[in-house]
N, C-alpha and C positions, 0 to 999 in steps of 0.2 A: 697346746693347740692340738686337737685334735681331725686331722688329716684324713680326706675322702680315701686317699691313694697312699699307702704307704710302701716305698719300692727300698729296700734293702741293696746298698752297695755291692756285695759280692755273692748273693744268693740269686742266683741263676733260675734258679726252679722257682721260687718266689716270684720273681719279676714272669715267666714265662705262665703260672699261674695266673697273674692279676692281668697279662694280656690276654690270652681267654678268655677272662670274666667279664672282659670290656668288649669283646668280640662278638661277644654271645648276647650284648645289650641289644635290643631296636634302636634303628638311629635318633628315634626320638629320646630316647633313653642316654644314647650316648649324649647329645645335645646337651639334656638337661645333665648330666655327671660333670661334662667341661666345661658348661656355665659353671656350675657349684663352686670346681677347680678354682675355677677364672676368680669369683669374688673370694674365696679363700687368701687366694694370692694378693689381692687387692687389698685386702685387710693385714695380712701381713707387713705388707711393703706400706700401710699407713701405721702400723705400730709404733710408736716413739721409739720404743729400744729399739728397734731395727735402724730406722733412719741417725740415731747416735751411732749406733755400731758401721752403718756405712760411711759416716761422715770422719770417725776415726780410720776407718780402711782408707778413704782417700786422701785424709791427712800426711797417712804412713806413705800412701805411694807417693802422693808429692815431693815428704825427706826422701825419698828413697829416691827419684828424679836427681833432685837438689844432689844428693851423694854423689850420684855417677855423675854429672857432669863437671862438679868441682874434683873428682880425682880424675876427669879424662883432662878437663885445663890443667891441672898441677902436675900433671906427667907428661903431658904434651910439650911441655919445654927443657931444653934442658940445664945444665948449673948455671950458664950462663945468661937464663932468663929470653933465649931464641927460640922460635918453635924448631923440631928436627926436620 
């Protein structure tokens, strides 16, 4: 996919460049750049692999729910099956 905006994680100068260039757009200009944005993103978040790949990330937090509160019940008692 290629991306209206692409901002590099740790390139400072990069990002302070591509703010400028948005700066220096006419607001009409900016308008229509964050429409473009906007349905880019719209299409991503309709991709099929995307919505698997989310529906796996919330799987995982689920177990990972499910984990902590079966090890906070199982340590909340102690040998004698009492809570402390």
């Amino acid at each position: 996919m290629n991306l209206l905006l692409e901002l590099p994680s740790d390139d400072t100068e990069t990002v302070l460049e591509e703010v400028a260039r948005f700066r220096k757009l006419s607001p009409e200009a900016r308008i229509r750049f964050l429409s473009e944005l906007f349905q880019e993103y719209q299409q991503f978040l309709a991709n099929p692999s995307f919505s698997d790949v989310a529906a796996a990330l919330a799987e995982e937090e689920e177990l990972g729910r499910k984990a902590i509160k079966e090890f906070v019940a199982r340590h909340s008692e102690n040998s004698d099956g009492n809570a402390r």
